[in-house]
N, C-alpha and C positions, 0 to 999 in steps of 0.2 A: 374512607379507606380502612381496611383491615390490614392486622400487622401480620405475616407471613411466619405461622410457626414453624421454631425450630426442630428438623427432625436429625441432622447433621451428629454422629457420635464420634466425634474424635479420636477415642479410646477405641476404635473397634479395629480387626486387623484388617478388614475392607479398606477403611478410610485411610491406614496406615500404609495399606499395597499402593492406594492410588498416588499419594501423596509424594513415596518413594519417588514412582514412576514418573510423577510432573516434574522433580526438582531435577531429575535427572535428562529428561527433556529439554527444560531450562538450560542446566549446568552446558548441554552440551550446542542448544542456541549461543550462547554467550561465550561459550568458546571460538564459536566459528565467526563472532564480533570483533573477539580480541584479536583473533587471526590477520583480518583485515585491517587494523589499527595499529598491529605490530608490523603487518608489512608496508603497510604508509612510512608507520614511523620510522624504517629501517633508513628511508632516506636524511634521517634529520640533521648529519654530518653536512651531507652537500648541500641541502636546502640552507641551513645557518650559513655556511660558510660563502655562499654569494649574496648574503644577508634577506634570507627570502623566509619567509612563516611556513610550516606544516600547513597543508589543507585543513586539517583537522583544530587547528592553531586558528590560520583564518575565520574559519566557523564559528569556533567559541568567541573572536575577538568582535566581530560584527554583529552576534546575538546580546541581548541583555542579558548581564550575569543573574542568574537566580531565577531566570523566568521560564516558562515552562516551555519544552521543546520532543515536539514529537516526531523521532527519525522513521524515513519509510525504507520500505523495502528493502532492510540490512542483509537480505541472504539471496538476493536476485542475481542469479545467475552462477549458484553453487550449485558444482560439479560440469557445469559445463565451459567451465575454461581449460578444465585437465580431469580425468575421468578418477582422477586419485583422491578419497573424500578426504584423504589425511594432506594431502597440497591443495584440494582448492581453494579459491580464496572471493569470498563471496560479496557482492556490493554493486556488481557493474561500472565498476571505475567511477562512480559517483557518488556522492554525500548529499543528502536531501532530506528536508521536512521544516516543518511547521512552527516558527517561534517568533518571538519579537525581534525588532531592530526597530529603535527609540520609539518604542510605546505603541508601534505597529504591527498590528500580525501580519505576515509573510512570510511566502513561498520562498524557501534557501536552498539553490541547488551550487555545489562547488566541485569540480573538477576535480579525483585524488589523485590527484598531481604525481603524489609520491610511490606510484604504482605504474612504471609501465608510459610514464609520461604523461599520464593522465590520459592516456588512448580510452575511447568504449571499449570497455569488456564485454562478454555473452550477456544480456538481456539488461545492459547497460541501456540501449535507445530505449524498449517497453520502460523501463522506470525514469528515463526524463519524459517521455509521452505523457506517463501516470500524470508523477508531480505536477506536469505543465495541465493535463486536464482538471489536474483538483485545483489548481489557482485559477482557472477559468471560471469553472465550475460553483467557487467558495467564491471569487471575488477576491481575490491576493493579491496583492502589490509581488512583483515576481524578483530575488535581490538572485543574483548569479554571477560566481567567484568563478572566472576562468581563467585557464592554462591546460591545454590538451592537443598533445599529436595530433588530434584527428584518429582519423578512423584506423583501427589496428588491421593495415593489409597485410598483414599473415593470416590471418581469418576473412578476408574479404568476402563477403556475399552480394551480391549483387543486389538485392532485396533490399537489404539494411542501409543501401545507398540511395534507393528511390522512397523509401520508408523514412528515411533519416531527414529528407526535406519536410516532413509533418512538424520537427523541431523548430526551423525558420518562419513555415505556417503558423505555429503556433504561437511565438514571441509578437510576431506583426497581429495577430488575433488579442492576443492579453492587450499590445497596446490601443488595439483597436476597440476594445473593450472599455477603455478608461483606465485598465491595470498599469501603475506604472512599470517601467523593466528598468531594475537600476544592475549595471553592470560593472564589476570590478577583475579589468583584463589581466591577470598578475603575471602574465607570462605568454606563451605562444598562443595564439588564435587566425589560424591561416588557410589556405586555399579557401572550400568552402565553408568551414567553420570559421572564418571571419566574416561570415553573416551574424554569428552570433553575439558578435560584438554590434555588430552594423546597427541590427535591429531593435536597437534598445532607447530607450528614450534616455537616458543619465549614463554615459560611460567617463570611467575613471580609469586613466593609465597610470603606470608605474615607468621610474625615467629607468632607463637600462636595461628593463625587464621586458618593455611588452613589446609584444610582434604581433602585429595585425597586416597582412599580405596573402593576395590570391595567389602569388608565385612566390619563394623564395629563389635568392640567389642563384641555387643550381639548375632550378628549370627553366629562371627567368632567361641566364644564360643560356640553354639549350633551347629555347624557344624563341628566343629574338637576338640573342649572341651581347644583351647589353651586360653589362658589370656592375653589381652593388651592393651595396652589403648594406645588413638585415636591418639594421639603425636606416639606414636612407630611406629601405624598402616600406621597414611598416615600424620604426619604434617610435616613442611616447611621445616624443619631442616635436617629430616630423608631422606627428597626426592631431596634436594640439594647434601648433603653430602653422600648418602651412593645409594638411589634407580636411583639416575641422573635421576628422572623425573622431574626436579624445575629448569630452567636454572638460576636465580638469586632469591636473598631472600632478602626480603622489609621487613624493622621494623613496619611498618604501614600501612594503606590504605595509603596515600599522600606519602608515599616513592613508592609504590609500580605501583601508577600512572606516577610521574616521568619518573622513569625505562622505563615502556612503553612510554615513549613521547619520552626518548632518544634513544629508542629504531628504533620507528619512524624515528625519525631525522636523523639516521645514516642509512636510508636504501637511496642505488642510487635509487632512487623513483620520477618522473618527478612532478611536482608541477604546478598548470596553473597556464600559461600565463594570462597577462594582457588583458581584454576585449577592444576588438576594438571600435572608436567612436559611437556613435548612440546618435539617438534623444528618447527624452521621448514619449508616446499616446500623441497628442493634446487633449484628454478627460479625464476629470476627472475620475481614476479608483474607487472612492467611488460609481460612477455613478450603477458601477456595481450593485449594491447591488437591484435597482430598474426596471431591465431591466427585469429581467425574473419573470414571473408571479406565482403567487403558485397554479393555476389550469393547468396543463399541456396541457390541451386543448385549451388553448388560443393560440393566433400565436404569433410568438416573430422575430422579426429581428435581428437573429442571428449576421448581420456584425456590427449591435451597439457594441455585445461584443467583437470581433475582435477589431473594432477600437481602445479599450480603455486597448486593453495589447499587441499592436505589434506597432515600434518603428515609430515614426510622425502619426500614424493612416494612413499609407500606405501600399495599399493593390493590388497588380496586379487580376484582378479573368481572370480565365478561362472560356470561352463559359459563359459567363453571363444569356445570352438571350435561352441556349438550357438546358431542365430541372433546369430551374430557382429555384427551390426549394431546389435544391441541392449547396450546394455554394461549391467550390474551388477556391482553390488561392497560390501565393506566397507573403510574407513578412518575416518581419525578427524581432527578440526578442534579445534587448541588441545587436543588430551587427549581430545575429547568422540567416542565414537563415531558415526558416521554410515553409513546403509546409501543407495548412489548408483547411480541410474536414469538414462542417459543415451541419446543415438542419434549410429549414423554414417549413419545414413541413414534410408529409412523402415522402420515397425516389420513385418517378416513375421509367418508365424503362429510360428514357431521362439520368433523374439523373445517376442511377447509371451504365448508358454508361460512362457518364462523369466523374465519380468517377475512374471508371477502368481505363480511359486514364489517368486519372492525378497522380495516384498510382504510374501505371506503368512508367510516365516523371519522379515522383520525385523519383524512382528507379537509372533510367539510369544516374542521374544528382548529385546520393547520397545526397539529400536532407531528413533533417528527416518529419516525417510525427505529425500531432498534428488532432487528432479528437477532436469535442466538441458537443457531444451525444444530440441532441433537435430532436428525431425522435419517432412520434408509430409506424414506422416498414414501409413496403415496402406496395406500394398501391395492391388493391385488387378489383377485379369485371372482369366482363367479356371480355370488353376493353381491359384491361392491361393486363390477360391473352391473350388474341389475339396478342398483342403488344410484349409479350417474355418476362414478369414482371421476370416468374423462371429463363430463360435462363441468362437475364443481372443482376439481383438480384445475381444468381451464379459464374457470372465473378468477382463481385464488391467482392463475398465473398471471390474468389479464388487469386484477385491477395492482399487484404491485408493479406490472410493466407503464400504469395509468397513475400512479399515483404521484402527487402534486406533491408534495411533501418530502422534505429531507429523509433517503432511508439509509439506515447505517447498520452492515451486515458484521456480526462474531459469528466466527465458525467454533464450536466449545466442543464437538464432539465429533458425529458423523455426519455427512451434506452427501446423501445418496440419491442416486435417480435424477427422477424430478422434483422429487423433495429439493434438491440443490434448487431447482429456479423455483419453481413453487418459494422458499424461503429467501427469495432475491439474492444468489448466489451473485459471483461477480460480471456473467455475463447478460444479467438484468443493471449492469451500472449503478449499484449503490453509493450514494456518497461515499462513502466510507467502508473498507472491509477491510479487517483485520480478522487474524489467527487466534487459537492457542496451540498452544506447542504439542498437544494430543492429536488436533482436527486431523480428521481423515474426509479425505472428498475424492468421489469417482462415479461411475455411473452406474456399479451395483461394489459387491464385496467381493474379493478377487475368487472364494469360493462357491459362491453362489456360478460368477462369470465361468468359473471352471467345470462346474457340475452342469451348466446350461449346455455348453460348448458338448461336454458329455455324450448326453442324450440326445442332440440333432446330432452329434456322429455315428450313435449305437444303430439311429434310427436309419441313417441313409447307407449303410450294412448291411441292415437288415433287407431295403428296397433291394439293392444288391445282388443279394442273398450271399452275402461273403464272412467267412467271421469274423468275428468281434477279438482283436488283436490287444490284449488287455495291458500288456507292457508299452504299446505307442498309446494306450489311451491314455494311459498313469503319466505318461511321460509328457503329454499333450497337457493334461491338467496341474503337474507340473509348470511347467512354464509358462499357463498363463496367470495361478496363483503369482506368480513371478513378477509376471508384466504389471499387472492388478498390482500388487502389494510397493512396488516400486514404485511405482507414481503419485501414490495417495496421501503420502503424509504430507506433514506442513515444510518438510526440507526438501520434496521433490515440486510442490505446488508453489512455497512462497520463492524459489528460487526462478522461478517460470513467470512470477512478477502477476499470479492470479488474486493474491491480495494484495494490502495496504503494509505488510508485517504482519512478524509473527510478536505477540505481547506475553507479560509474563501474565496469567489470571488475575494476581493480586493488585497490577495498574489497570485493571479494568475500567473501576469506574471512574479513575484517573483523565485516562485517555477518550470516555467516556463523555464527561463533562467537557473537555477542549473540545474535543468533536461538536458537540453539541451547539456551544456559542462560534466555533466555527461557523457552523451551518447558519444560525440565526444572527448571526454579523451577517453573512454574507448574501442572506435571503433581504435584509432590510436595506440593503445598499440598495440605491439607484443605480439602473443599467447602465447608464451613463455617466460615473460619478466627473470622471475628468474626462477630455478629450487632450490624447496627446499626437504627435504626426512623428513618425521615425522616418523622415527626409530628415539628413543634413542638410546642414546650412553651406 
């Protein structure tokens, strides 16, 4: 391997615009965190005072202190709860990601309770789908804190009712998988979301607390005229003791986390191993922060960032010299091999010969794969068609749609066209896809779409024979710049739940490495590790 020289100048006022611009990005992702954290925690009066944990409380208490934890999709569903970017409040009424609970990695998804009742929010179901597809996926043990309204009918769709049963499919699949689903009811779980209690192999109630019932009180009374109250119906007591839906009864939230931790801890459940030696980047990972430019159109030397999140800034590339624009390569992260797909530009057909060769090696050789999206798509003009741009454009598509191996997509810059799937965008299903807070993704660049729209207008005017109306044209191109430029960043895409999260550059190769032995836990597991049956007894 050769070490990736440094060409990165710190000092320069390039590096200084970009840098601005990333932390400012950042500054205003983390805001729109703390948003959602302040409005959990606004309930933390009434939560305390029926002696109940914050959501966010729960979380931390059932994770291992100190251990690494990767939250997903923290901006899913901003702007579309209230069109006002200074009220919304982003998350999908759910808390979710990636961490230990006693020496196990597992899928944590919890109800935030202290919002709304814990109701789904807008694009609340896409991000329990996600998390429940990556514990499938990964092989996760699935741990899930509930307390939720149900469905918030003042939004009611009808869709997101027939769409919403893939939740209950899914829980019966983990367990059908060997996943166990350990369940901690802390609160309501009723009508049809008391399947989601139902379906679980390990449930843990709370005495006072939990409600588990297909009817409450008022409908039960309006629908059969019988009289009961919620304790009879569905609380912790009646479903331990007499319904056997409640495998243990917790005095409290903290007791009832416990339970689940020993629960945890007693399963034969393999724990990773110790990370093998390795070297840190020779580059400063802050560096990151200055590398990629905030016009998309600028050129970027994608192996700067390589250098500065794979282990000595050692990097083998393949065919260097043939579709130079396209980079591939081998290096490794924390020890862990990785084979890396990147762009300096858009992909030719050179390039994306060379993408297909090295797909298909790091197929043969089980290596995982790591895109880092810096492309507007696949080149165009009459050359490159002559040259077979669709033919090798379709191979590059065909064998990341083929490939056997863990792939794990960063979007770092622009994901245009078909470059987006050409680069295993999210709807080729990569393991893995995460943001940075620059990433632009769309199907060209709002001025291009604007200037195209144009010209088939000019031109069927002119069929016409009518004139060319120059104020509705401006105003035409106007507004799709508009539409275009609205939807492309990473606050209108990761809110839409099209990645995994947006990350800050500098935990790249952080989140990186977890990912990584994620993937390789979960590939060496046997498909069947347990068999569990979610019939009560």
């Amino acid at each position: 391997m050769s070490v990736i020289e440094n060409t990165v100048s710190p000092g320069s006022a390039a590096y200084h615009a970009n840098r601005d611009g990333m932390l400012a990005l950042i500054d205003r992702m983390r805001a729109l965190e703390e948003r959602t954290r302040a409005a959990s925690a606004a309930a933390k009066d009434r939560f305390h005072k029926r002696g109940q944990l914050l959501p966010r409380e729960r979380v931390a208490l059932v994770l291992d202190p100190g251990a690494p934890f990767i939250e997903l999709s923290t901006l899913a569903g901003y702007m579309f709860d209230v069109p006002d970017a200074s009220k919304s409040v982003p998350g999908g009424g759910v808390i979710a990601g990636i961490g230990f609970v006693s020496g196990v990695r597992c899928m944590v998804s919890a109800s935030d309770s202290g919002i709304d009742a814990g109701a789904l929010q807008p694009f609340g179901l896409d991000k329990t789908l996600r998390v429940q597809e990556l514990a499938l996926e990964n092989k996760l043990p699935y741990v899930q804190l509930v307390e939720s309204a149900g469905a918030n009918l003042l939004r009611y769709r009808v869709e997101d009712f027939v769409r919403g049963g893939n939740i209950f499919r899914n829980l019966a699949r983990l367990s059908a998988a060997g996943l166990p689903v350990v369940t901690v009811t802390h609160g309501s779980s009723t009508a049809g979301g008391a399947y989601q209690t139902g379906l679980s192999d390990y449930i843990v109630m709370v005495r006072g607390r939990t409600r588990a019932f297909l009817a409450g009180p008022p409908l039960l009374k309006a629908a059969t005229g019988e009289i009961a109250t919620e304790e009879e119906l569905g609380g912790a007591e009646m479903h331990t003791q007499v319904s056997g839906l409640g495998d243990y009864l917790a005095e409290d939230d903290r007791d009832a986390l416990r339970i689940a931790r020993e629960i945890m801890a007693a399963l034969e459940w393999g724990r990773p191993r110790a990370a093998p030696e390795f070297k840190p980047p020779r580059y400063d990972q802050d560096e990151l922060l200055g590398i990629m430019p905030m016009d998309h159109k600028r050129p970027v030397d994608m192996k700067q960032v390589i250098a500065r999140i794979i282990d000595d800034s050692e990097f083998t590339a393949m065919a260097p010299n043939y579709g130079p624009a396209t980079v591939c390569g081998h290096a490794r992260i924390e020890g862990q091999a990785i084979g890396i797909i990147t762009n300096n530009g858009p992909l030719d057909p050179a390039g994306a010969n060379k993408a297909t060769h090295f797909i298909q090696a790091c197929c043969q050789t089980r290596t995982p794969l790591l895109y880092l999206n810096n492309t507007t798509g696949y080149m165009v003009g009459k050359a490159y068609e002559e040259a077979g741009m669709i033919k090798h454009g379709s191979k590059m598509i065909q064998a990341v749609t083929s490939a056997t191996v863990p792939q794990i997509t960063i979007y770092c810059g622009a994901s245009f066209g078909a470059g987006n799937y050409g680069m295993c965008g999210r709807g080729f299903h990569p393991r893995f896809c995460f943001s940075w807070p620059n990433a632009k993704t769309a199907v060209m660049g709002g001025e291009q779409a604007a200037e195209t729209m144009a010209i088939v207008t000019e031109a069927a005017a002119t069929r016409r024979g009518k004139p060319i109306e120059k104020d509705k044209l401006d105003a035409m191109k106007a507004q799709i710049v508009g539409v275009f430029d609205g939807q492309m960043d990473v606050f209108s895409t990761s809110a839409r739940v099209l990645d995994d999260g947006v990350i800050d550059p500098r935990d790249t190769r952080a989140v990186l490495s977890e990912v990584l032995a994620i993937c390789r836990e979960g590939d060496a597991r046997a498909p069947q590790r347990m068999q569990f049956s979610v019939a009560r007894p």
